[in-house]
N, C-alpha and C positions, 0 to 999 in steps of 0.2 A: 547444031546438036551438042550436046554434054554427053561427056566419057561417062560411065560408071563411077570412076574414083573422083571424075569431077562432082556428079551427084552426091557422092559420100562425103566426100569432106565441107563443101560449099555448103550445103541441106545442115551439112552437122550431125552426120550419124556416128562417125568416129573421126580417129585425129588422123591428119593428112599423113600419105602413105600406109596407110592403114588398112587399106580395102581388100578385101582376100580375093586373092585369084577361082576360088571355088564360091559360087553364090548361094550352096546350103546353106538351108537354112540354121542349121549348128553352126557354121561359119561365121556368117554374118550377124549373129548374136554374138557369139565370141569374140570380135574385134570391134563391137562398138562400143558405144559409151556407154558404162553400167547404169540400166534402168532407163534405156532411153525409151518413151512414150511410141515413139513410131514403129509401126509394125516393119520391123526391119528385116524381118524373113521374103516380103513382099517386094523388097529392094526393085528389081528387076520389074517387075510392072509396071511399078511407080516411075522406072527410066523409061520404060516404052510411052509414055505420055507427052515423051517431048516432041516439039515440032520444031520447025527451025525459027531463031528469033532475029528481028530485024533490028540494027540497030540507026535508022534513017526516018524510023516510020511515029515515034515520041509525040510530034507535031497534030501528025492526023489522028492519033490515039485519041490524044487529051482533046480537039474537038468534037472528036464523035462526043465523048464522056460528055463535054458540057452543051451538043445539043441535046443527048439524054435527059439533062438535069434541066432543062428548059420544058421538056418535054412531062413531065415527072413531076414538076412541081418540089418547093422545099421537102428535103429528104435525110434522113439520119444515112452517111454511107460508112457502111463495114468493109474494111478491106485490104489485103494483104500486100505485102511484099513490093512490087514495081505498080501494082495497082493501088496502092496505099499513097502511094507521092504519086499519081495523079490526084488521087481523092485529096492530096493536102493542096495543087495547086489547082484544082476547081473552087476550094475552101476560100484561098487566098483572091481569086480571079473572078468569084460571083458567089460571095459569102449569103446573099439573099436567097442562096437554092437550095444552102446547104444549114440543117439546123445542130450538126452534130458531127465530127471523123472519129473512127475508128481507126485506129494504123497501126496493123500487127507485121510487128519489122518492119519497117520500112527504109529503103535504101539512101537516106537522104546526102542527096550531095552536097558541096559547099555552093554548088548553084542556085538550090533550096534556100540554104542560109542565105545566102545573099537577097533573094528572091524578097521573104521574109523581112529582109531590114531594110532596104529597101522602099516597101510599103506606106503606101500611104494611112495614116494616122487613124483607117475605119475599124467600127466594129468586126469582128470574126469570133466565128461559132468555137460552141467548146470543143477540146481535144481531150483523145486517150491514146497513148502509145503504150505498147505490147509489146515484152522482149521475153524470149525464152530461156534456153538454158544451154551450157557449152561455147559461151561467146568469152564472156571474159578470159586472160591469158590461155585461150584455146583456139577461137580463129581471130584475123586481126583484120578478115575483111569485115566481119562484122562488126567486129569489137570497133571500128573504125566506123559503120554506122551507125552503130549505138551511142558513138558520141557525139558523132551530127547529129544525133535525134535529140540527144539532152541538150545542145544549146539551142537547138529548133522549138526544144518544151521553155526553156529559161527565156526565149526571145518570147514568146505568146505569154508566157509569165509576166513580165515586164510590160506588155502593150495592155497587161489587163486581164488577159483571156483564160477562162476559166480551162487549165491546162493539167492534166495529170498525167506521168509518165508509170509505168510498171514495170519491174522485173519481176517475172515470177519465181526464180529460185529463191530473194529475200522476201519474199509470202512462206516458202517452205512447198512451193510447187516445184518439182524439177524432173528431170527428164526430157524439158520439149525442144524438137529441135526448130528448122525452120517453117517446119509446116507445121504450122501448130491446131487447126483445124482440122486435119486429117489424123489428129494421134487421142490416143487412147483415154486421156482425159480431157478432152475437147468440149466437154460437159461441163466442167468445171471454170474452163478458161471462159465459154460461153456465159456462164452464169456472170462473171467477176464484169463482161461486158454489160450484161443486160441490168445490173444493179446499178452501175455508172451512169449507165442510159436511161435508168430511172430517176434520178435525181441530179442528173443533170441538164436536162433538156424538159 
């Protein structure tokens, strides 16, 4: 399970040590990041949705995912955060299921990158990567994903692969933390997907 203040900081609702010990809603508006997209009044809800996570179980994950994608047939996959670097190593690992990733934040490791160079010399589907807002010199675990993810965009750049990366604050979107489909302009981040999706696949 995750603390509260591990929620707050990690998600990106405000800067580390920053979580009020009072969870009003005044409060936690107060100590976030100004204008942040997430209903951050909701804080505590949003914590009770954890469960516990395993970290042994990666293996069987990523098989069920690709006898899914067997199952399913060629597929555009949307997909967030630790499910995002699946969706990129079922891309890498049976490029034939997959016609298109979606990867909002995604955690990549140098395992990834490794993963990736690696690779044997095939075609693979196009990519978009999705970063929000509050990472650059504000968290460094992300800001430390986000630049696994840019030489993960510049490797599929160089093999060919029709690869676009996105920040949304230099769009002039900002606000989002890591949930970026749970917040408040999620309509908008949707749209910037589904035009990609149109003329890239």
């Amino acid at each position: 399970y995750r603390s509260m203040d591990s929620i707050w900081h990690h998600f990106r609702r405000g800067p580390a040590d920053s979580c009020p010990k009072d969870f009003s809603a005044l409060a936690l508006r107060e100590h976030s990041y100004a204008g942040l997209q997430f209903p951050i009044e909701r804080l505590e809800q949003f914590g009770r949705q954890f469960g516990p996570r395993f970290t042994n179980t990666d293996t069987y994950i990523l098989a069920a995912y690709k006898a899914f994608l067997k199952r399913t047939g060629p597929c555009i996959i949307v997909a967030h955060s630790q499910g995002a670097v699946f969706a990129l190593q079922c891309a890498l690992d049976m490029p034939e299921f997959v016609q298109a990733v979606v990867a909002l934040e995604p955690p990549i490791s140098q395992l990834c990158l490794d993963k990736l160079s690696n690779l044997d010399p095939a075609p693979l589907p196009p990519h978009l990567f999705i970063w929000g807002d509050f990472i650059r010199e504000k968290n460094q675990t992300w800001s430390t994903c986000m630049t696994n993810a840019e030489h993960y965009h510049e490797r599929l750049v160089k093999r060919g692969v029709a690869s676009k990366s996105i920040e949304l604050p230099a769009m002039g979107i900002r606000g989002n933390s890591h949930m970026l489909q749970m917040e408040a302009n999620n309509h908008e981040i949707a749209a910037i997907v589904r035009d990609w999706i149109s003329n890239s696949v």
